[in-house]
Rosetta silent file (secondary structure, phi, psi, omega in degrees, C-alpha in Angstrom):
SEQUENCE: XXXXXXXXXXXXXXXXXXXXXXXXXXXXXXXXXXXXXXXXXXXXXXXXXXXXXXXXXXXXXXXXXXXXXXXXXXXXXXXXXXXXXXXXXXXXXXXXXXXXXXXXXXX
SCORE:     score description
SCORE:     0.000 S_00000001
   1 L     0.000  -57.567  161.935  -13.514  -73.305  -15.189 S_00000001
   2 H   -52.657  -19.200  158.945  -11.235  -71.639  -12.720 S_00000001
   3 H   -31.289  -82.553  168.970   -8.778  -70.678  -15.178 S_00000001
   4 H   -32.378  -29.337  162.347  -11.266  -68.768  -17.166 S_00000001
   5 H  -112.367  -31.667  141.545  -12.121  -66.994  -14.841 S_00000001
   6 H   -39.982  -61.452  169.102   -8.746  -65.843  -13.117 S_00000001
   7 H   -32.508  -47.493  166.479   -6.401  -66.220  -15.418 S_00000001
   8 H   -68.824   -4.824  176.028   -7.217  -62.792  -17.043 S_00000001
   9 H  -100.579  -31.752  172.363   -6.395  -60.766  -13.721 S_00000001
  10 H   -58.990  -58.519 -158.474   -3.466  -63.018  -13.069 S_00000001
  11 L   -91.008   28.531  171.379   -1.785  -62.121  -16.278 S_00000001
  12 L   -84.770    0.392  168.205   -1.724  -58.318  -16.300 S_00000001
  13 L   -75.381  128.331 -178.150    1.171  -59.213  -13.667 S_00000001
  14 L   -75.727  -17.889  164.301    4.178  -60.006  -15.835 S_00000001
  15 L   -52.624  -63.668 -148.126    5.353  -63.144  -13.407 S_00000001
  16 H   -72.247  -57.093 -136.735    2.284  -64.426  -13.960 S_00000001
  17 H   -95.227   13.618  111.056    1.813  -64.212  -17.610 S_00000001
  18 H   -52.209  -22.348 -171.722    5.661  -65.719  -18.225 S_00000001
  19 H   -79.407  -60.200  176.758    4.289  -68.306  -15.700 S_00000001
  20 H   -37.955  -45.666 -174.362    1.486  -68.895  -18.063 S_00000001
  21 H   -83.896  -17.141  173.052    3.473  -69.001  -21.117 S_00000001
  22 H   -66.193  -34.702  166.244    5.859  -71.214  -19.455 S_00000001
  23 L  -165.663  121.873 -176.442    3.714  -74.159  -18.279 S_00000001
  24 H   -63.155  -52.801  176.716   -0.007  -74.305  -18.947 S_00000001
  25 H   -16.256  -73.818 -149.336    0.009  -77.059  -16.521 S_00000001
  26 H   -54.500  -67.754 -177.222    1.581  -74.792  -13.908 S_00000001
  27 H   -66.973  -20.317  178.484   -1.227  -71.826  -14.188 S_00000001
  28 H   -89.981    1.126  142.997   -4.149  -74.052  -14.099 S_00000001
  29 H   -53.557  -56.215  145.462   -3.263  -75.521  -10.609 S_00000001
  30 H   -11.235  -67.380 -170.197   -2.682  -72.049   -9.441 S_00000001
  31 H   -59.304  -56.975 -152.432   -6.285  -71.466  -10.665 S_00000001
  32 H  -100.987    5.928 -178.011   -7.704  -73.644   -9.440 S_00000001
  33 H  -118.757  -37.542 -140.388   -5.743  -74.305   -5.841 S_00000001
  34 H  -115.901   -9.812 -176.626   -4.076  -71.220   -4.749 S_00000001
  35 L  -110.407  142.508 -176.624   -6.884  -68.163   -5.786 S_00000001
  36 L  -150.691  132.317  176.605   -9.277  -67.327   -3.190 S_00000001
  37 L   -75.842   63.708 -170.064  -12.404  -64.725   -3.869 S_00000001
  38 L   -70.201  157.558  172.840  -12.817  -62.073   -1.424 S_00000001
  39 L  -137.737  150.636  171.940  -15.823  -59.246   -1.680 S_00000001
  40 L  -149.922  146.684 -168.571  -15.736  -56.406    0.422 S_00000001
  41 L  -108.418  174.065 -161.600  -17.958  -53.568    1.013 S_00000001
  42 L   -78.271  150.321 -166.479  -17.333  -50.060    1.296 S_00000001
  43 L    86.707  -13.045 -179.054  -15.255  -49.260    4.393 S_00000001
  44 L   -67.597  160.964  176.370  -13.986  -52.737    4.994 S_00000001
  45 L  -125.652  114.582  162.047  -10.674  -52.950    5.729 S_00000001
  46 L   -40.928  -75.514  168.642   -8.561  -55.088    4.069 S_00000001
  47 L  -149.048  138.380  150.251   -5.150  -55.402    5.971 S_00000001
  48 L   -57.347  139.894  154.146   -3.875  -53.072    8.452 S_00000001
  49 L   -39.119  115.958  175.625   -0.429  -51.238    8.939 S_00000001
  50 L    67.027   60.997  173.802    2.321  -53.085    9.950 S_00000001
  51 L  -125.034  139.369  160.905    0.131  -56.892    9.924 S_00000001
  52 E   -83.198  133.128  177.719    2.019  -59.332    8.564 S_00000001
  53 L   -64.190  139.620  173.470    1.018  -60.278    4.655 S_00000001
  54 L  -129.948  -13.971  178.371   -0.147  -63.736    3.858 S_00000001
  55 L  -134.113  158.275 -175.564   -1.731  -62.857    0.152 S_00000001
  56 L   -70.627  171.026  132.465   -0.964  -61.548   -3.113 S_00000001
  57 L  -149.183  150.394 -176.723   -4.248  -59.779   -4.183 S_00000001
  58 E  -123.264  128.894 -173.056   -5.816  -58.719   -7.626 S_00000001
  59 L   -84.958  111.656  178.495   -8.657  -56.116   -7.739 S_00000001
  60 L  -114.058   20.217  160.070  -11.113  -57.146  -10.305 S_00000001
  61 L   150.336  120.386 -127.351  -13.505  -54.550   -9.375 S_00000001
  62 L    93.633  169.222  171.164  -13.935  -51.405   -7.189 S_00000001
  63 E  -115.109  170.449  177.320  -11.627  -48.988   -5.654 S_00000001
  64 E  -131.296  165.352 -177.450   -9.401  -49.323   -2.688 S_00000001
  65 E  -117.676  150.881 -137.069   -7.843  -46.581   -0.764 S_00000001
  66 E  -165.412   89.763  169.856   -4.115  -47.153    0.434 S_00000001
  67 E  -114.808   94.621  156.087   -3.109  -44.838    3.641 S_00000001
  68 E   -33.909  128.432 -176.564    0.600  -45.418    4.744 S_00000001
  69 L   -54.181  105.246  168.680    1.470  -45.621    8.019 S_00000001
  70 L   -27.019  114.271 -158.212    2.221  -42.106    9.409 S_00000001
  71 L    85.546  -16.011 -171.445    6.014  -40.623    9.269 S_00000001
  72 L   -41.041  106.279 -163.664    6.750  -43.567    6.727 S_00000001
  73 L   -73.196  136.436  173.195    9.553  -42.040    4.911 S_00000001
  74 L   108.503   10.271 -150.281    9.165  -41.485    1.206 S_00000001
  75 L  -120.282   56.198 -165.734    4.891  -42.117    1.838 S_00000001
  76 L  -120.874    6.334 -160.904    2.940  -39.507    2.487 S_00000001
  77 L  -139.137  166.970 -170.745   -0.203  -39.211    0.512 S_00000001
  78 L   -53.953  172.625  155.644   -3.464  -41.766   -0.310 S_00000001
  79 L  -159.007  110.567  149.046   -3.004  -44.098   -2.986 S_00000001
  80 L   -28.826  103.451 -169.638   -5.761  -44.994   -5.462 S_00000001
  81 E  -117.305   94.749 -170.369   -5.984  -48.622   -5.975 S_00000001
  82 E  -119.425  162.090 -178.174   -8.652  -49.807   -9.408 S_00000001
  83 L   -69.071  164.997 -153.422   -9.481  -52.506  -10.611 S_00000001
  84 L    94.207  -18.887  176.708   -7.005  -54.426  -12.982 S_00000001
  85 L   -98.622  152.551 -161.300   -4.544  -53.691  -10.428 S_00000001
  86 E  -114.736 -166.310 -176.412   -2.733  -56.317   -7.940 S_00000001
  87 L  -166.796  129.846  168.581   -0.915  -55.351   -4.759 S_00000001
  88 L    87.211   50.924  166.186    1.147  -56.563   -1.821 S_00000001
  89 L   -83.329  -13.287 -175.382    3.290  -59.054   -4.466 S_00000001
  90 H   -59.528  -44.855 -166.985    6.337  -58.929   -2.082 S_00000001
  91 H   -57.997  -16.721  178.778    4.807  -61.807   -0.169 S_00000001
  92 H   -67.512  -40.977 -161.296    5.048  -64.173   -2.855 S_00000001
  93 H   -92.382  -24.080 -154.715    9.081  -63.394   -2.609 S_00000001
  94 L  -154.215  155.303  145.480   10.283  -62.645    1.201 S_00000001
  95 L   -29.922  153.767 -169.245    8.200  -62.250    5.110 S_00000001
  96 L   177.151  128.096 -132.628    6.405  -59.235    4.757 S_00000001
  97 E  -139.631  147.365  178.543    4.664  -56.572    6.945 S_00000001
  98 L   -87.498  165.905 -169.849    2.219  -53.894    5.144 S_00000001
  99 L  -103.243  -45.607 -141.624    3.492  -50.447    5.079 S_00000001
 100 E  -161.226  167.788  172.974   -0.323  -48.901    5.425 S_00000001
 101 E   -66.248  129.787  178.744   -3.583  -49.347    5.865 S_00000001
 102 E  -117.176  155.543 -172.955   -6.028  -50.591    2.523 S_00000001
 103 E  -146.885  132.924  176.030   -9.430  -49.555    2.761 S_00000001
 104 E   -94.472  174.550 -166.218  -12.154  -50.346   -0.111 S_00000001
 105 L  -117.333  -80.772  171.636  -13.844  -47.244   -0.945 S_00000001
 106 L   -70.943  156.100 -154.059  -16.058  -48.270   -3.965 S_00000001
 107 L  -134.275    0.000    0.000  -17.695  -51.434   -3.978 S_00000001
């Protein structure tokens, strides 16, 4: 049951959906141990600037707002976050501190 319903937001990421084709096994333990279902309302704040990351996340519905942390070089404008889209994937590979602020907007 958890597969079904994760598994299609996992695999517009292309790790995951080589992970998938790679061991069936593999993604439905994922599904079912490692995904956790957040809701958030508008204005919530997701993770602050410069907090250290502990999850991956995949938007499966609403928008989020993305404001970098001020002077950030190369950063300097919002960023539009919809659903189908994941975010903050570095933490799966290395320690990892957000660059900005996430905000949902849309519900």
């Amino acid at each position: 049951m958890q597969r079904e319903l994760y598994e299609p937001h996992l695999i517009l990421n292309s790790f995951f959906s080589l992970y998938k084709q790679k061991s069936t096994a593999a993604m439905n333990q994922l599904c079912s141990a490692a995904i956790q279902k957040l809701s958030f309302s508008k204005g919530d704040r997701i993770f602050e600037g410069a907090s250290e990351a502990s999850h991956m996340f995949f938007l499966s519905g609403g928008t989020l707002v993305y404001k970098p942390i001020e002077g950030l070089r190369g950063c300097r404008r919002l960023v539009l976050v919809r659903s189908g889209q994941s975010f903050a994937e570095a933490v799966l590979w290395l320690p990892w501190y957000h660059s900005g602020t996430m905000i949902a907007a849309i519900e």
